[in-house]
C-alpha positions as CSV (number, residue, x, y, z in Angstrom):
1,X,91.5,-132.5,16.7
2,X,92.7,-134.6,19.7
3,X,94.9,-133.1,21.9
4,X,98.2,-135.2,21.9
5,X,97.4,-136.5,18.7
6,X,99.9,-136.6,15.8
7,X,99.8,-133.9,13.2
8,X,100.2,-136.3,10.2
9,X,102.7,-134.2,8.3
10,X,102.6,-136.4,5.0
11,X,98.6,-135.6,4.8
12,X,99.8,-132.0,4.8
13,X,102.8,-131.5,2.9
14,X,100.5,-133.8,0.2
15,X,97.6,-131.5,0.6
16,X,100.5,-128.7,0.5
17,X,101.9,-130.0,-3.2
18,X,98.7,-130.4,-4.2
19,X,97.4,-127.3,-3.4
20,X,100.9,-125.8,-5.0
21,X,100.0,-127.5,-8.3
22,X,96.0,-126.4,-8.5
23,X,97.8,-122.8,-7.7
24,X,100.2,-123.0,-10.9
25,X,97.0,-124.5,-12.8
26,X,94.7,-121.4,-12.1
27,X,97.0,-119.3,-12.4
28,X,98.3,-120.4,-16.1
29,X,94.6,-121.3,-17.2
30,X,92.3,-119.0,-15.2
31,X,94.4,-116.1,-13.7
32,X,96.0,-115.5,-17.1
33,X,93.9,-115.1,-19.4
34,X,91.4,-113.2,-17.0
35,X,94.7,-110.9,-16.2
36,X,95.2,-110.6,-20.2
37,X,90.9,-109.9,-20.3
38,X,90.9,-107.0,-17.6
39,X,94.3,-105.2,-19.0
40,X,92.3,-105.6,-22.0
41,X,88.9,-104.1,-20.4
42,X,91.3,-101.9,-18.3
43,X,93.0,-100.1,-21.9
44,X,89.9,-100.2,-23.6
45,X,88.0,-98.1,-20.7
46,X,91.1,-96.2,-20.8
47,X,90.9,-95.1,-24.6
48,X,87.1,-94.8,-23.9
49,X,88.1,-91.9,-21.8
50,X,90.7,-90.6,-24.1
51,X,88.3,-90.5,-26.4
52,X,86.0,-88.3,-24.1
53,X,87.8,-86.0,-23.5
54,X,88.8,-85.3,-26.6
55,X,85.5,-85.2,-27.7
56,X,84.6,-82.6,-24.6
57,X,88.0,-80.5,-26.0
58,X,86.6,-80.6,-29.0
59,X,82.9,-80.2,-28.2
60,X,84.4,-77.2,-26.1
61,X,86.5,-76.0,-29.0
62,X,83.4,-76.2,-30.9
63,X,80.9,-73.9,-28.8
64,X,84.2,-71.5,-28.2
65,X,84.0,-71.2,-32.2
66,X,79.7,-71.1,-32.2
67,X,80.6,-68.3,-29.5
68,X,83.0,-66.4,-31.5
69,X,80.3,-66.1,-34.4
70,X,77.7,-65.3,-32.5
71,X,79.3,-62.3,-31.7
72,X,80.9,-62.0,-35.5
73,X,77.1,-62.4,-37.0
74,X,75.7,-59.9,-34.1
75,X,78.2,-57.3,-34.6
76,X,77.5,-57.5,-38.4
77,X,74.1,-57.0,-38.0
78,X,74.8,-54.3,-35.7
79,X,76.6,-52.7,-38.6
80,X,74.0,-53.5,-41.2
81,X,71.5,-51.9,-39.1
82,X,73.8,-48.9,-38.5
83,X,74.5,-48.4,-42.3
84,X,70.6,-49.2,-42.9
85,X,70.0,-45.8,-40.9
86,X,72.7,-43.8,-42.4
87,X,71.2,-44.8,-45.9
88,X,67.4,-44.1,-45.0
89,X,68.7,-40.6,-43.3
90,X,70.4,-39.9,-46.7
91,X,67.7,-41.1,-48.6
92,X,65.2,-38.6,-46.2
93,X,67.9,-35.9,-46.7
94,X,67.7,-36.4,-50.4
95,X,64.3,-36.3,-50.4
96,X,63.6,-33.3,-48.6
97,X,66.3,-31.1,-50.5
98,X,64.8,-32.3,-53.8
99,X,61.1,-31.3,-52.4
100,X,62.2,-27.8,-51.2
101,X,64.1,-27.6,-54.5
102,X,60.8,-28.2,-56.7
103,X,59.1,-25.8,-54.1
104,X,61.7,-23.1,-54.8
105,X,60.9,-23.9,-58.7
106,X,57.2,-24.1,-58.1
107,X,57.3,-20.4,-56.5
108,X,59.9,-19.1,-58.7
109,X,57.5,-20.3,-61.8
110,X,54.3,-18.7,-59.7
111,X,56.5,-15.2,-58.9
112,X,57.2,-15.3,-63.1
113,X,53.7,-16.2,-63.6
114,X,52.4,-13.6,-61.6
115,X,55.0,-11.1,-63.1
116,X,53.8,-12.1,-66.4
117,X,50.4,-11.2,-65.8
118,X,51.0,-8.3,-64.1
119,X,52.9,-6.9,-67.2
120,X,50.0,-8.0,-68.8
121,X,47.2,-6.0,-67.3
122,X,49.4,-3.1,-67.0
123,X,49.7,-3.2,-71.1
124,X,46.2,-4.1,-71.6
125,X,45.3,-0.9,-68.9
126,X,47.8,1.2,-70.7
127,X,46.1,0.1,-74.3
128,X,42.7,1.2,-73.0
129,X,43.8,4.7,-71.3
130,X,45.8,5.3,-74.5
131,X,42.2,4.5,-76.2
132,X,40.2,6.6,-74.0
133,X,42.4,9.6,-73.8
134,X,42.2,9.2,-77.9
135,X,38.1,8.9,-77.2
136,X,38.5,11.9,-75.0
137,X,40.8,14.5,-77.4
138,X,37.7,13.8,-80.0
139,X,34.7,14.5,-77.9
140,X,37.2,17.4,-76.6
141,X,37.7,18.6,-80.5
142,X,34.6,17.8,-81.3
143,X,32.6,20.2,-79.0
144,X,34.0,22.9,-76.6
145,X,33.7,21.9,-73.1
146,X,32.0,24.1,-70.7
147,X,33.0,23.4,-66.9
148,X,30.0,21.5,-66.7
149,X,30.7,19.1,-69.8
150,X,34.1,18.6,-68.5
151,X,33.8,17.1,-65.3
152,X,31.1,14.3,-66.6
153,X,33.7,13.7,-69.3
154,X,36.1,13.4,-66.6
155,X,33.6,10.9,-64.3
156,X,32.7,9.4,-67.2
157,X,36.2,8.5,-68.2
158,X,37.3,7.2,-64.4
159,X,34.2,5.0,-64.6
160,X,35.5,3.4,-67.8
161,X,38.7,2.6,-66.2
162,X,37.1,1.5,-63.3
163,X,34.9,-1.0,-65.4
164,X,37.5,-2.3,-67.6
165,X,40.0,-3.0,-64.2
């Protein structure tokens, strides 16, 4: 530009309309609808992020829950184990009484056994001095014992007690 020159105002106010007009043009044909495409972008990213977070609530609802039985299924099998002891003990306490008990019936049985026998021999010992004092009246009868005769019928007798024990 010239200095002193004239500003041509009709150039300007024409450039000015025009510009005006191209303004009102983009702005109906390319500022609206690219206004009406980034609300659009702008409620979809929103909703995008509504949904994300309630998918992290959830998600954190979620392992809150996995949490809560984890401990649930733990202390359960805490419990089982605990009543899986008390049954074994039981079962060993069971067990053991019932072997002491056949022990007890075992020895009792043994004691009656022994008993038995004993009763036995004692008969069968008395059966046999009965028999020998008999043996001994008759030799006795028989003959008339001198000192002598006496005492080997007396040995004589011990060792046939001695030999039948």
């Amino acid at each position: 530009m010239l200095l002193g020159a004239a500003i041509p105002y009709g150039t300007i106010v024409y450039q000015l309309v025009i510009f005006l007009i191209l303004l009102a043009l983009l702005r109906k044909y390319a500022f609206g609808p690219l206004m009406n495409i980034m609300k659009q972008r702008e409620e979809h990213i929103a909703s995008e992020i509504e949904a994300a977070e309630r998918n992290n609530a959830d998600s954190k609802k979620l392992v809150e829950e996995q949490r809560a039985f984890m401990v649930q299924s733990r202390q359960e099998a805490k419990e089982l184990i605990e009543r899986a002891k008390k049954q074994a003990e039981e079962q060993k306490e069971g067990i053991i009484a019932a072997a002491k008990a056949e022990a007890e019936s075992v020895k009792e049985s043994a004691v009656k056994e022994i008993q038995r026998e004993k009763e036995q021999a004692i008969a069968a010992l008395q059966a046999q001095v009965a028999t020998l004092s008999v043996q001994i009246a008759s030799k006795v009868i028989e003959k008339e014992l001198k000192e002598e005769d006496q005492a080997k019928l007396i040995r004589d007798y011990i060792n046939e007690v001695g030999e039948a024990r």
